[in-house]
C-alpha positions in Angstrom: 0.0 0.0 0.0 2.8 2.2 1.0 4.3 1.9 -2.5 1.4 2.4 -4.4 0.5 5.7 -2.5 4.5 6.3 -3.2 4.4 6.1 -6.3 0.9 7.3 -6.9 2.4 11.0 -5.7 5.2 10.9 -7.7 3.1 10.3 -10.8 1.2 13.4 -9.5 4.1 15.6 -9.0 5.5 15.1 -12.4 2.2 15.7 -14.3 2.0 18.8 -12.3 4.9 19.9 -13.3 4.3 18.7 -16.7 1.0 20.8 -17.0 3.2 23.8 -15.2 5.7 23.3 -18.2 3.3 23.4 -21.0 0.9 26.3 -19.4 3.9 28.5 -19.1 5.0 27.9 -23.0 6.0 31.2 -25.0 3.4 31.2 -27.9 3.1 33.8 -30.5 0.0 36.2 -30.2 -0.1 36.0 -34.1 0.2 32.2 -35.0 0.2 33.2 -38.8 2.6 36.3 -38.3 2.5 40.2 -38.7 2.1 41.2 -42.6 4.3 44.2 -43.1 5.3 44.5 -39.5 6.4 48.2 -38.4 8.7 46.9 -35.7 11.9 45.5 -36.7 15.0 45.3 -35.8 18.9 44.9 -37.5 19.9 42.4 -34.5 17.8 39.5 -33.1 16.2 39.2 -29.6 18.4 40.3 -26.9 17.8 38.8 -23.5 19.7 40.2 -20.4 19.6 38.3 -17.1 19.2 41.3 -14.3 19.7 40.1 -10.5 17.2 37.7 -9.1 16.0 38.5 -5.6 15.9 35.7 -3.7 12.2 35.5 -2.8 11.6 36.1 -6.5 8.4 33.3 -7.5 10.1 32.6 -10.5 13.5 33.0 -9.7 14.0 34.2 -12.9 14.8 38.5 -14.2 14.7 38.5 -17.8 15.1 41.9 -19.7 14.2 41.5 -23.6 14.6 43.5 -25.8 14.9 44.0 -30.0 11.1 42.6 -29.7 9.3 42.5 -33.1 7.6 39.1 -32.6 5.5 39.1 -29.6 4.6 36.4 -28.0 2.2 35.6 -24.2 2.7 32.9 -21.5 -0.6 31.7 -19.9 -0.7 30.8 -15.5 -3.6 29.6 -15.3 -5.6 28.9 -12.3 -6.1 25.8 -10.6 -9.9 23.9 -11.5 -10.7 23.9 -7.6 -10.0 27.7 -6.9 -11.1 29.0 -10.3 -12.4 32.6 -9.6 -13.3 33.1 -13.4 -11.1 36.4 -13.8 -8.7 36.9 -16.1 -6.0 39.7 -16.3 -3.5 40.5 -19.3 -0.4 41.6 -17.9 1.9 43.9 -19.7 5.9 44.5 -18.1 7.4 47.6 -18.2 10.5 48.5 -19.5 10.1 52.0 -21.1 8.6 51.1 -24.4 12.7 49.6 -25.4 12.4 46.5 -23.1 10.0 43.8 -21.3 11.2 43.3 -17.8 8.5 39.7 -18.3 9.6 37.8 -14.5 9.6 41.1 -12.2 6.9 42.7 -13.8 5.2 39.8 -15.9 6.0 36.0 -14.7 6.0 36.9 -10.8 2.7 38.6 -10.4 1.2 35.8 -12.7 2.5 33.1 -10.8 1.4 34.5 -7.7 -2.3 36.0 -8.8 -2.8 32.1 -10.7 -2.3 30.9 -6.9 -4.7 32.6 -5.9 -7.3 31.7 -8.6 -7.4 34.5 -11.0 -6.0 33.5 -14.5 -3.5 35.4 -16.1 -1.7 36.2 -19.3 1.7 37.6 -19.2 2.5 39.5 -22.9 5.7 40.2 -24.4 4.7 43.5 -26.9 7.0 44.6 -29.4 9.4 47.0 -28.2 11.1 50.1 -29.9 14.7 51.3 -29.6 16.7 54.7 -29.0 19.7 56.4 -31.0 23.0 58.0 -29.6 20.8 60.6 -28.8 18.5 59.0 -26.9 15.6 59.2 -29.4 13.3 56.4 -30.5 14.2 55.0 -34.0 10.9 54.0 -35.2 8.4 56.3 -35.4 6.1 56.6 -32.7 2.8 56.5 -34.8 4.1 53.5 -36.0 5.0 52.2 -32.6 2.0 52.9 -30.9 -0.5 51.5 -33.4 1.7 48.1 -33.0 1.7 48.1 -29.5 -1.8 49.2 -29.3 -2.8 45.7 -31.8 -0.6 43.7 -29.5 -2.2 44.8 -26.7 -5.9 44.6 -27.8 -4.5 40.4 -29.7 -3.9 39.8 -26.2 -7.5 40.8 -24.7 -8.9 38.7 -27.3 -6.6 35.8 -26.8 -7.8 35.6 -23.8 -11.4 35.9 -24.2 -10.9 33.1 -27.1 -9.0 30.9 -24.3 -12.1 32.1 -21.9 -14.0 28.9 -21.8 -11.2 26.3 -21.4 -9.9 28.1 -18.6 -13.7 28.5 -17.3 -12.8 32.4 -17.4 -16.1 34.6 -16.9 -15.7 36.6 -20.3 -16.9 39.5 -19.3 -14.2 39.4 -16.1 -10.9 39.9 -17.8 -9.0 43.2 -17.7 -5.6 44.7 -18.1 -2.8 45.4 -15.6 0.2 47.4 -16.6 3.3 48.7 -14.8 5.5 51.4 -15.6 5.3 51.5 -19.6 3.3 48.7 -19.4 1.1 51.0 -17.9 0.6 53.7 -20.2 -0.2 51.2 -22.8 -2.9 49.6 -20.6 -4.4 53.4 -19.9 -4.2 53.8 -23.6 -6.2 50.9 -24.5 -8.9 51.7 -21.7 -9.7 55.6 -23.5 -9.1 54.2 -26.8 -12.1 51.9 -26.0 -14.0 54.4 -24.9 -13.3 56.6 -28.3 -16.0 55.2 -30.3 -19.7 54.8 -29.8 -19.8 51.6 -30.8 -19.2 48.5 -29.2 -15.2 46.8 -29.1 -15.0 43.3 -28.2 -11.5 44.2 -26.9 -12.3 47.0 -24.6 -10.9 45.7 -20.8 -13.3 45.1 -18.3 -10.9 46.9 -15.5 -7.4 47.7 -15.8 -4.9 47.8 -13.2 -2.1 50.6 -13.5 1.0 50.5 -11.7 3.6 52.8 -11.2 2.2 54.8 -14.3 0.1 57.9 -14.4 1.8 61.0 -16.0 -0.9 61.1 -19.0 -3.5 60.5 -17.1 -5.0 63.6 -18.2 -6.2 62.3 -20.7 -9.4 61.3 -19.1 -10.7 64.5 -18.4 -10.9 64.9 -22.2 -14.0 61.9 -22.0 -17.4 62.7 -22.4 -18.7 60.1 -20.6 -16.2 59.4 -17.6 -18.2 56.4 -16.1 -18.3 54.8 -19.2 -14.6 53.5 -18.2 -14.0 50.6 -16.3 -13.1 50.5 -12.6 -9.5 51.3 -12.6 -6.8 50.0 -9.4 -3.7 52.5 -9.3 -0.9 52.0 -7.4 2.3 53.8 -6.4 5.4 55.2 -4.1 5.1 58.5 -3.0 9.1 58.4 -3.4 8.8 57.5 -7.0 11.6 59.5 -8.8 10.9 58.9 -12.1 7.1 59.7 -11.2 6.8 61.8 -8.9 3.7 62.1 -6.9 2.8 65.7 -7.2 3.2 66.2 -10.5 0.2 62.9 -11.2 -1.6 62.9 -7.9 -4.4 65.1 -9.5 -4.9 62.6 -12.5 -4.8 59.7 -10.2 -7.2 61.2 -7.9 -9.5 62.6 -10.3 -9.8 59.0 -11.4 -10.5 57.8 -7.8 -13.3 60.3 -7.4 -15.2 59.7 -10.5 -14.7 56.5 -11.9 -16.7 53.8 -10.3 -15.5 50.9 -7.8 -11.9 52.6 -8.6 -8.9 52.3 -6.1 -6.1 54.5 -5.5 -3.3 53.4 -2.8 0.3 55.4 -2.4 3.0 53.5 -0.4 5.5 56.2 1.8 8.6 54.1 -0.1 8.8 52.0 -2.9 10.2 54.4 -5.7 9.8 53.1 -9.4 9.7 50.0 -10.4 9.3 48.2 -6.9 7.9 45.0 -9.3 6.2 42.7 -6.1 8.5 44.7 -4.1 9.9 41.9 -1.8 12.3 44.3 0.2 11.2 47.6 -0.4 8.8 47.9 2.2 6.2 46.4 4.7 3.5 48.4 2.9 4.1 48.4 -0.9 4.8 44.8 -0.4 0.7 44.5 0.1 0.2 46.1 -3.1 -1.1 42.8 -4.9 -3.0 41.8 -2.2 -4.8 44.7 -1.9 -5.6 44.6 -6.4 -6.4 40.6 -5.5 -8.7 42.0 -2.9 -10.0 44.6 -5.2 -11.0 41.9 -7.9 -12.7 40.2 -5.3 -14.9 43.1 -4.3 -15.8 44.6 -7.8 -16.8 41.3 -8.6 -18.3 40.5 -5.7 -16.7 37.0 -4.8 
């Protein structure tokens, strides 16, 4: 009995991980490519491995760049604690990089504990001159990112019923740069009167909110989805003062929306492990937020 117990775990353990292996898979977000694709670049994929924090879930700190085929990993949630949310994560990494394990494969492997479904996506990323100055244009750029970014929405509404995902529960969470371009998809879906069957359901934005003044410009401000922000009031790349009005104004007047500032953190902070008791809540309190908008 003992050895058929044994060896009835192992078998369990390695399918596990087998299941693990194959849900994680890179997969392109455009099986049958990108005709005339805006984003290219002279050198191939570049991947840089950045310090690993030691509590890191997937002890892994990848920095991509030269990105012109992107591509999403899928953590999905377990069948017993299923919540039936999904979220479409986009890294940060200034629009030249995807920092995909600190602010991609880390939240995901945490969230998908915890029952909500996620996507991590690896967008196509520009890069800078001697000068500093973005080599492809941004128009260019932007409508690229801004197609990656809605491919991924519907990816995940297409995957919806095999990962018993409510499709009317999936949103968007951005950090950083991955930010902006999850704010930009939420007023772009609110641009037209008609109906988008990409347009996020909330969105999540974190460490970002310097154009966020671009809401103001909407006619119909609840027409947005409820919106969790998050950020470090010694964030030096964004500081507080010069966005608190935008982030509050969102908080006000958008409903079932969140806004939380942590006293240190500064940019980047990722699941910020060691940079503070408080910001180190920061995805509990977005879990706990999904929970209540949805009420679970």
């Amino acid at each position: 009995m003992k050895k058929l117990v044994i060896t009835f775990s192992i078998s369990l353990v390695l399918n596990c991980a087998h299941l693990f292996a194959q849900a994680n898979t890179e997969t392109p977000l455009y099986p049958n490519g990108i005709e005339k694709n805006p984003v290219t670049h002279p050198n191939p994929e570049k991947v840089v491995d950045s310090v690993i924090n030691p509590l890191s879930l997937s002890h892994k700190n990848r920095v991509i760049s030269n990105i012109s085929v992107p591509t999403y990993q899928l953590f999905p949630a377990s069948e017993q604690n299923n919540k039936n949310i999904g979220v479409v994560i986009f890294p940060g990494g200034g629009l030249t990089a995807n920092w995909v394990d600190k602010e991609g494969s880390d939240l995901a492997i945490w969230l998908s504990g915890q029952g909500i479904n996620c996507m991590v996506v690896k967008y196509r990323t520009n890069r800078k001159d001697e000068k500093g100055e973005m080599i492809i244009p941004m128009d260019d750029y932007k409508g690229a990112v801004y197609q990656d970014a809605r491919t991924g929405i519907l990816k995940m509404k297409e995957l919806a019923e095999s990962l018993k995902i409510d499709k009317d529960k999936i949103g968007i969470l951005g950090f950083s740069a991955g930010g902006w371009l999850s704010e930009r998809i939420v007023i772009k879906s609110t641009e037209t009167k008609e109906t988008v069957d990409w347009k996020p359901s909330f969105a999540a934005l974190i460490y970002h909110g310097n154009t966020l003044s671009n809401f103001k410009r909407i006619d119909n401000i609840q027409s947005l989805p409820p919106i969790f922000m998050a950020i470090a009031r010694d964030d030096k790349k964004m500081p507080v003062k010069e966005i608190i009005l935008g982030l509050a104004a969102i908080a006000a007047e958008v409903k079932k929306s969140e806004l939380h500032i942590y006293s240190k953190g500064d940019h980047g902070f990722g699941l910020a492990y060691d940079k503070g008791h408080s910001v180190s809540k920061w995805k509990d309190s977005f879990y706990d937020w999904l929970l209540d908008i949805y009420n679970k």
